[in-house]
C-alpha positions in Angstrom: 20.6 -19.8 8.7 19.2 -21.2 5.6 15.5 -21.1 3.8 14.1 -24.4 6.0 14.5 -22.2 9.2 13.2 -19.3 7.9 10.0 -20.7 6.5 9.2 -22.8 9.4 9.8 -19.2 11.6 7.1 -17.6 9.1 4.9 -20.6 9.0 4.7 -20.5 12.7 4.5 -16.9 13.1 1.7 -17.1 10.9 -0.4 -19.9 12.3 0.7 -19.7 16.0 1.4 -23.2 16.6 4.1 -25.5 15.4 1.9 -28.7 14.7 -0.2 -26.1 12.5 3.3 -24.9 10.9 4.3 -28.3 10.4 0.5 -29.2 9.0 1.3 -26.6 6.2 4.6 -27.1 5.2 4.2 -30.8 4.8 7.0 -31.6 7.8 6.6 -33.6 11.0 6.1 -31.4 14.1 9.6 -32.3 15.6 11.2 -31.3 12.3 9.8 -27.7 12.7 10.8 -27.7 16.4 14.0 -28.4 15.3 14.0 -25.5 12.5 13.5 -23.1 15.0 15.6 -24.1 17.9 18.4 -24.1 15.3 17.7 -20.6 14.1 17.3 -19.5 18.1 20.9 -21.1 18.5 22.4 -19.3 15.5 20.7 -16.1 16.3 21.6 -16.0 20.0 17.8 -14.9 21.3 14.9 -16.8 21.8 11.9 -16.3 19.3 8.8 -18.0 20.9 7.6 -18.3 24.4 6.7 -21.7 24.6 3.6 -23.4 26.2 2.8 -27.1 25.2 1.6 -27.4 21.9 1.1 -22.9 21.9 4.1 -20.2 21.4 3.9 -16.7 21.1 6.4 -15.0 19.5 8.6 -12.6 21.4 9.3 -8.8 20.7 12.4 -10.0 18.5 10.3 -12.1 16.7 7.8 -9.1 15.5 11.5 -7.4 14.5 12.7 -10.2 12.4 9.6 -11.1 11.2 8.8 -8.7 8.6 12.3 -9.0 7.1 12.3 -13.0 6.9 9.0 -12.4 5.0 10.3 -10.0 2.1 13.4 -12.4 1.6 11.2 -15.3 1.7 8.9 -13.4 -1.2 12.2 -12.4 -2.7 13.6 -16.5 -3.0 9.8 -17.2 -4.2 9.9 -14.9 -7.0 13.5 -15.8 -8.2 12.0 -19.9 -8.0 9.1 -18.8 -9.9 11.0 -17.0 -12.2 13.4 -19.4 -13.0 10.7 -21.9 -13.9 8.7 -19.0 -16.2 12.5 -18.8 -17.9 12.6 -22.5 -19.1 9.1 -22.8 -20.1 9.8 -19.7 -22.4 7.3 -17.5 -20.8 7.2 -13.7 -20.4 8.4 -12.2 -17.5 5.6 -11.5 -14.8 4.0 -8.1 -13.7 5.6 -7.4 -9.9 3.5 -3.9 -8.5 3.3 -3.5 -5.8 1.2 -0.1 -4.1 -0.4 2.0 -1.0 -4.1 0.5 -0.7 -6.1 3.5 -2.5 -3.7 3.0 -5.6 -3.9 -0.9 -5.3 -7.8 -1.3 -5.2 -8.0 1.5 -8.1 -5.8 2.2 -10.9 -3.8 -0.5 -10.6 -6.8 -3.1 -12.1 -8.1 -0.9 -14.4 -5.0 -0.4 -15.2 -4.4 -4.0 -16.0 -7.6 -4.0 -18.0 -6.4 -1.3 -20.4 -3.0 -3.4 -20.6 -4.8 -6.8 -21.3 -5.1 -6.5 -24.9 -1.4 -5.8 -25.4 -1.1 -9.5 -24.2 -0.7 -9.3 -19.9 2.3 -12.1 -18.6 1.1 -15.6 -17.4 1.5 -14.5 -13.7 1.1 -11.0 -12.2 1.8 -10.1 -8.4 -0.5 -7.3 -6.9 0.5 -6.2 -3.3 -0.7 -3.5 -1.1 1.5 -1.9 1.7 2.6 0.9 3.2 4.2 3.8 1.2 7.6 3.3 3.2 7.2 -0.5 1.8 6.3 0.1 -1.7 9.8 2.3 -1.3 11.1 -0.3 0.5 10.2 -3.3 -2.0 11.0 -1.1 -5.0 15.0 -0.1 -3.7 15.2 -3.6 -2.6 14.0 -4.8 -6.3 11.9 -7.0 -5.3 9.1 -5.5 -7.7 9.4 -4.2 -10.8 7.0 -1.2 -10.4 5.7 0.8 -7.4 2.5 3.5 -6.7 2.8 6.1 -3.7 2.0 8.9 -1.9 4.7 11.8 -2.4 7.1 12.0 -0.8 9.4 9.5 -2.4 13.0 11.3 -2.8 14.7 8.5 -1.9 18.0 7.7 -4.3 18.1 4.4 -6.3 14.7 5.0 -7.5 13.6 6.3 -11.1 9.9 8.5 -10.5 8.8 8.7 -14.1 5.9 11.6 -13.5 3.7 13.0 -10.5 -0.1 12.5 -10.6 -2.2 15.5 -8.7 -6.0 16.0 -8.0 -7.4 17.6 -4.9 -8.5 15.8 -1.9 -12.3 15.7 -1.2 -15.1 15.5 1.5 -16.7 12.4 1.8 -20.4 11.9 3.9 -23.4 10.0 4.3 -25.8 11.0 2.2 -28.2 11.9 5.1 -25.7 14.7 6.4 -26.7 18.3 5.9 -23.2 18.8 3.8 -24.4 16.3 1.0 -26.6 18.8 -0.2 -24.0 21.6 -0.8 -21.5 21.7 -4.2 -18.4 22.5 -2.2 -17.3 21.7 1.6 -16.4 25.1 2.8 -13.4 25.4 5.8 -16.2 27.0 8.0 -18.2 24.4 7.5 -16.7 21.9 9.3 -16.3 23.5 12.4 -17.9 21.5 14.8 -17.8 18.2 12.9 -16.4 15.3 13.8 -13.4 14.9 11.3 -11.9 11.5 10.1 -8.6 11.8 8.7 -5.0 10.2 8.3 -2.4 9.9 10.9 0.7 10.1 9.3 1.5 13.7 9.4 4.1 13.3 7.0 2.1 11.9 4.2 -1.5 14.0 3.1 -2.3 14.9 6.8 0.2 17.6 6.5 -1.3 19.1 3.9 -4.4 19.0 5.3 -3.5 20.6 8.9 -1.9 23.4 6.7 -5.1 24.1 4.6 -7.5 24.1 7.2 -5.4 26.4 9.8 -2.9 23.3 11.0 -5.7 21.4 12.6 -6.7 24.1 15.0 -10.0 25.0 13.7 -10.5 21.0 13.0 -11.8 18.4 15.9 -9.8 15.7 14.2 -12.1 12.6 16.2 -10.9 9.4 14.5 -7.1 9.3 12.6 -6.4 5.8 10.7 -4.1 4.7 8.4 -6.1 4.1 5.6 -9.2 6.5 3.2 -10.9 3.1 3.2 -11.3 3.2 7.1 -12.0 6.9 7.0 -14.6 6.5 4.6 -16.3 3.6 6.4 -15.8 5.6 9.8 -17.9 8.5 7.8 -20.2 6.0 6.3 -21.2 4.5 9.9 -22.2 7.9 11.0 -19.0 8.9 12.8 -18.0 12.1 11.1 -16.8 13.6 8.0 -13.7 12.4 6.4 -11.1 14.3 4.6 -9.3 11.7 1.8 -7.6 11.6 -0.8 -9.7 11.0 -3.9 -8.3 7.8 -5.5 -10.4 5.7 -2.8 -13.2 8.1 -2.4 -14.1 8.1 -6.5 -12.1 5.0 -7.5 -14.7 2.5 -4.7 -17.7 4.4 -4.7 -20.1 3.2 -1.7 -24.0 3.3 -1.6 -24.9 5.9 1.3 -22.3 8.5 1.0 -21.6 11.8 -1.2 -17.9 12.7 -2.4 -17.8 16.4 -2.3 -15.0 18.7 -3.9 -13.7 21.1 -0.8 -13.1 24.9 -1.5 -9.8 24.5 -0.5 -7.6 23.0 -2.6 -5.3 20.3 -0.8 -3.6 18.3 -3.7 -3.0 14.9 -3.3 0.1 13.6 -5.0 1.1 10.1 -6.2 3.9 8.8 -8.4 5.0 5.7 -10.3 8.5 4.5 -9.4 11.0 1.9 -10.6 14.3 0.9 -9.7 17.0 3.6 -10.6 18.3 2.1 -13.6 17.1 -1.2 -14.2 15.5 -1.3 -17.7 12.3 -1.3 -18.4 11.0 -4.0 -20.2 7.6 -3.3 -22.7 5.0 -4.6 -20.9 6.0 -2.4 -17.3 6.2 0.3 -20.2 3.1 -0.1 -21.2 1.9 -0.6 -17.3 3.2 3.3 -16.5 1.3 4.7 -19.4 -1.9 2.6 -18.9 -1.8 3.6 -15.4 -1.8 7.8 -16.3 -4.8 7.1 -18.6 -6.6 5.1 -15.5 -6.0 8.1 -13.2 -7.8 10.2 -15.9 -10.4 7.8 -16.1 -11.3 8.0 -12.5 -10.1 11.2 -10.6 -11.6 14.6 -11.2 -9.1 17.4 -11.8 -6.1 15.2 -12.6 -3.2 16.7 -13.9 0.2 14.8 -14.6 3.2 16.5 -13.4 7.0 16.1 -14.7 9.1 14.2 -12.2 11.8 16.9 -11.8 8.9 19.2 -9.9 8.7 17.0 -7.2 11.0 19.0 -4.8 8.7 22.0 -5.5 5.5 20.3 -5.0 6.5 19.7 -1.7 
């Protein structure tokens, strides 16, 4: 297979028709066709259902999909690269990070880096945490930010941020008037919360009596959708702080919980790939940003992740 067949796949993937792929990548509808009945034949399965002009992409497709897309980022960055290299320039930020790090720390971050002189071109990408992981083994960045736990080998976690996870409500609810969010007091609420119960949602189940004494209503992947849930009336939601202090939202009060259920986040690069000054300057820059923004945030070494855990 080779790069025309796999960016005619993602273009139609994408768009969902392969006069619109065709459109974007400035070929003729036929050549597309062609693109992608090649790759079928090489690959042995069939990636679209087809129906005139229409396709829809087949359970394979969804499979390969997400992997054509990070090697097609991967040959973008190495042309973009090469370009930067023989106009002289400096080499470009690559972070990539879980959504509340991504919409937080990571611009202000930037800011406090901007007077040090910031690169010509910097890529900011949100995903999961099993993606920043992903992306940062693979290389494909040059720093990551996620939720613990990331023991994974081939990575290099240069320290541990901690602060405590909060309450967040609207401001009409009885438990915006209070200075903490007791564990009694949200019996009988409707509680918003993450799903992945190997993340923050297991810390959370264990504080507050491993969700027995909790009617978890709505579970999302995201604080940002658990704080809107909370902010259109729906319940209370239990987040992590980054989002809940880092995007503060007209209408709802962040309260601390009397409980403490630390969230934990790292910085991450790949195991032994140096570290030029300006990604140097990023990892500091983004410590002092996590000051700047969470209450009770205390920087841990690396070696006590295990522990932390």
């Amino acid at each position: 297979m080779d790069i025309n067949q796999l960016e005619a796949f993602s273009a139609v993937m994408t768009i969902g028709s392969v006069t619109g792929a065709g459109r974007s990548l400035g070929r003729s509808q036929p050549a597309v066709s062609k693109a992608i009945q090649d790759l079928e034949s090489e690959l042995g399965y069939a990636l679209f259902d087809r129906n005139g002009p229409r396709v829809t992409p087949t359970d394979k497709a969804f499979l390969l999909y997400e992997e054509v897309e990070r090697s097609l980022v991967g040959l973008r960055t190495i042309r973009e690269r090469a370009a930067e290299i023989g106009r002289d320039e400096q080499q470009p930020i690559h972070l990539v990070a879980t959504p509340a790090l991504a919409s937080t720390i990571a611009p202000m971050a930037l800011k406090l880096v901007e007077a040090q002189g910031l690169p010509e071109h910097i890529h900011l990408r949100s995903a999961s945490a099993e993606q920043v992981v992903h992306s940062v083994l693979h290389r494909t960045v040059s720093l990551g930010l996620t939720s613990l736990p990331i023991a994974h080998r081939g990575l290099d976690l240069h320290w541990i941020g901690e602060a405590p996870c909060v309450a967040v409500v609207r401001a009409d609810s009885r438990l915006a008037d209070c200075d903490v969010v007791t564990a009694d007091m949200l019996h009988g609420q409707r509680i918003i919360t993450m799903s992945n119960r190997y993340r923050l949602r297991q810390r959370i189940d264990s504080a507050l009596g491993n969700g027995s004494a909790l009617d978890v209503a709505i579970e999302t992947n995201t604080s940002f959708n658990a704080i809107m849930a909370a902010h259109a009336g729906l319940g209370v939601a239990l987040v992590e702080p980054m989002t809940a202090l880092g995007m503060p939202i007209a209408g709802l009060a962040v309260k601390p919980l009397a409980v403490n259920i630390p969230f934990y986040f790292g910085v991450v690069t790949p195991y032994g790939k140096p570290i030029d000054g300006v990604t140097q300057a990023m990892i500091a820059a983004l410590e002092s940003a996590a000051r700047n923004i969470l209450h009770g945030f205390v920087k841990r070494d690396a070696e006590q992740h295990d522990d932390l855990l």
